[in-house]
N, C-alpha and C positions, 0 to 999 in steps of 0.2 A: 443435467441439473447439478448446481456446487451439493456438497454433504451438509448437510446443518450438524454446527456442534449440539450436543444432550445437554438438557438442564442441568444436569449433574457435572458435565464437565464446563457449564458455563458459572456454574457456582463454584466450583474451586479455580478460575481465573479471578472472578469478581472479589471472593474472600483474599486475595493476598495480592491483588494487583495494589500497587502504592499510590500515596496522597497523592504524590509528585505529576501522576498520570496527566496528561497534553490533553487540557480542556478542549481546545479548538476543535481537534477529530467530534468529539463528542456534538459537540454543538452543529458543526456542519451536516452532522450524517443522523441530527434526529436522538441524538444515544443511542446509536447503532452499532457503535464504531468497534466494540469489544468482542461486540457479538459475529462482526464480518470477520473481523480477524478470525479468532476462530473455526468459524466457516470457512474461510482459506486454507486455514492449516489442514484443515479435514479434507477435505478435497485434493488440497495437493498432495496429502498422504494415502489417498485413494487412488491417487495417478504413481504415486512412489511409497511403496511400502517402507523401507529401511534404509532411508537414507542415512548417509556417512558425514558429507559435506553440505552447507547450508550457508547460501551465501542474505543476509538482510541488506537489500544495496537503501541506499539515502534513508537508514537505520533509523535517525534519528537518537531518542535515547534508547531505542532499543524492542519499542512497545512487541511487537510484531515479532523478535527472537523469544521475549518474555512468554508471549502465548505458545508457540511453539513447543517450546520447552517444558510448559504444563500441561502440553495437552500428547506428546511425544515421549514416551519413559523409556525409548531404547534410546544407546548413547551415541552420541553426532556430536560433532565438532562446528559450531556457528562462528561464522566472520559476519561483523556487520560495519557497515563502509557508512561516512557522510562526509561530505564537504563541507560543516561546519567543525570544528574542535570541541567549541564547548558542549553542543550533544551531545559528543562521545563520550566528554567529560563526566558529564551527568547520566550515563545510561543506568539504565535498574536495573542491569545483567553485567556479571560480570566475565565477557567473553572478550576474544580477540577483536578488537577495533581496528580499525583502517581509513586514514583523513585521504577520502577521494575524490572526483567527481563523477556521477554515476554515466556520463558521458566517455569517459578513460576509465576503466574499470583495469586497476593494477595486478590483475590475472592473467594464467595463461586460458588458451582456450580450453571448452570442455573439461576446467576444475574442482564444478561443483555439481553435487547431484539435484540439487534444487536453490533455483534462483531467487526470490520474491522480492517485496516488497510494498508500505500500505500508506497511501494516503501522500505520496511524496513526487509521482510521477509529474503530476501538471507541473509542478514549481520550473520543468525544465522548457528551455527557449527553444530544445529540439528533441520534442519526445522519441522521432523515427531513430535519434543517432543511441538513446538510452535502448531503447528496444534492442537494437541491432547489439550490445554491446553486453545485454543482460542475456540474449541467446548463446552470443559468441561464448561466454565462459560455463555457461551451462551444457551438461552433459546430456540431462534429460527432460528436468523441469522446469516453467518459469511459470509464476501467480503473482496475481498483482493487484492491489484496489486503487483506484485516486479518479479523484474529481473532473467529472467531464462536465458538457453543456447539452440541453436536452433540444433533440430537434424541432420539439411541438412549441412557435411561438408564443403561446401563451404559458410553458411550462417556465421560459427561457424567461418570460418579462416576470413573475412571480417571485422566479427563484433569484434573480437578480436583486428586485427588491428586497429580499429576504436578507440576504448577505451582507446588503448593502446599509442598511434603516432597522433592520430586528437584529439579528444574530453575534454584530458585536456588543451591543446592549444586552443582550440576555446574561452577556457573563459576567455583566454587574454583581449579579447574584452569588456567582462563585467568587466573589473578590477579585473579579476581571478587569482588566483598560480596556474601554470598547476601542482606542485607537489602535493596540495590540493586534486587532483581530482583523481591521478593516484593510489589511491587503488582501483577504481572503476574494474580498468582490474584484479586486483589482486583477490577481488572477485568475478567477474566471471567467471576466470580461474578456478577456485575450485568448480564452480557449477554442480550437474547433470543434464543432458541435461530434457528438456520440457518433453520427455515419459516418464519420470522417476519419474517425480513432477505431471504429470495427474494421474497417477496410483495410487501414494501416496492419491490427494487427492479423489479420486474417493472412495478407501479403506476407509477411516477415513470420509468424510462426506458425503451427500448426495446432490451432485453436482447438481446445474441446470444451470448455467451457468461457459464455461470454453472455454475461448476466446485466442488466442496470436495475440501479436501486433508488430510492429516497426521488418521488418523480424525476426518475433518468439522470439523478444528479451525479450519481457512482457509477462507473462501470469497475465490475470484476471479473478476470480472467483469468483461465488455468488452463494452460499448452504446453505440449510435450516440443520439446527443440527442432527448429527448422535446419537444415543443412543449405542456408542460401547460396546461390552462385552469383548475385546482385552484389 
C-alpha cells in the first residue's frame, strides 16, 4: 500500500504551491493531483530513504520535483528532463533542466537513485520504450502516476464522456479554453486499457506498489529496478 502524505505536510505543499499550477492534472484526477504526488514522494521515500540523485523525467514545469522538495529536507540534487523547452522555461523550481525525450533519456545507466515521474506517461506513442529507459538509468528507484483506461466497460464509456463533454468545460471556471483541454479525450482514447499496462509493468520492473485511482482512471506505481536481459 503507497504512504499517504499527513495533512500537515499536505498543507505546506498547498500554502506555497504557485498560481501558475497545471489546471489540467487537477481537473482530470478530481483535485487529486497534489495530493498523489505527495503520496508518491512518500512512498518512494519509504522504498529510498536518502536519496542523492533524483531524476523528474517529462518534468514538465516541474510540479512533481516542487513536491518533492517540500516534502524531502535532506539535500539531492534534482534533474528534470522534457521534450518541450517552453516547460522548462517556466518550471517553478529552479533546478538543473534537460530538453529530452523521455524515450532517449541522455544518461548513463544506473545514474539516479530515484526515477519518477506524474501525470506525463500516456502522452507517449510507446510507453514499454519510456519504461525500459526510466529503469535503464535508475540505480534503484522508479514511481510513477499517469492516466490509464479502466477495464470495466461501463467505467471506460463514463469516463470517456467525461473528458470528452464535461471536463474541458469545467475550466471555464478557472479562466480555461475548453479547446485547451480536449486533447486530453483524444489521448485517452488511444490508451490500452489498465491490464495491459500492469502486465507491462510487472514484466519490465520489479513492482511493489501498483495502485488505480479516480474509477481506474490513474494508475500509480512504485518499483525497485529490474536487471532485464530482454
Amino acid at each position: 500500500m503507497s504512504v499517504k502524505a499527513s495533512d500537515e505536510e499536505l498543507r505546506e505543499v498547498y500554502n506555497h504551491i504557485p498560481s501558475s499550477y497545471d489546471r489540467a492534472n487537477r481537473y482530470i484526477s478530481f483535485n487529486q493531483d497534489i495530493k498523489w504526488r505527495a503520496d508518491l514522494v512518500k512512498t518512494i521515500l519509504n522504498y529510498c530513504e536518502k536519496p542523492k540523485l533524483v531524476l523528474d523525467v517529462a518534468a514538465g514545469k516541474g510540479e512533481l520535483t516542487y513536491v518533492f522538495k517540500k516534502l524531502y529536507r535532506e539535500k539531492f540534487f534534482p534533474v528534470m528532463t522534457d521534450y518541450a523547452e517552453n516547460m522548462l522555461k517556466l518550471a517553478i523550481v529552479e533546478d538543473d533542466r534537460v530538453l529530452a525525450s523521455f524515450e532517449a533519456l541522455p544518461f548513463r545507466d544506473n545514474a539516479f537513485d530515484v526515477v519518477m515521474s506524474s501525470f506525463a506517461l500516456h502522452a507517449s506513442d510507446n510507453i514499454e520504450s519510456v519504461i525500459k529507459e526510466m529503469n535503464r538509468v535508475s540505480r534503484k528507484i522508479i514511481g510513477f502516476i499517469a492516466m490509464g483506461k479502466p477495464d470495466n466497460k461501463v467505467k471506460r464509456m463514463y469516463l470517456s464522456f467525461y473528458l470528452r463533454f464535461i471536463m474541458p468545460y469545467i475550466t471555464i471556471f478557472a479562466k480555461g479554453k475548453p479547446r485547451d483541454y480536449k486533447y486530453i479525450y483524444y489521448i485517452y482514447k488511444r490508451l490500452n486499457t489498465n491490464s495491459w499496462h500492469k502486465q507491462l509493468f510487472f514484466r519490465l520492473l520489479d513492482v511493489k506498489i501498483y495502485e488505480e485511482k479516480a474509477l481506474n482512471l490513474f494508475y500509480f506505481v512504485v518499483s525497485y529496478k529490474r536487471d532485464n536481459k530482454e
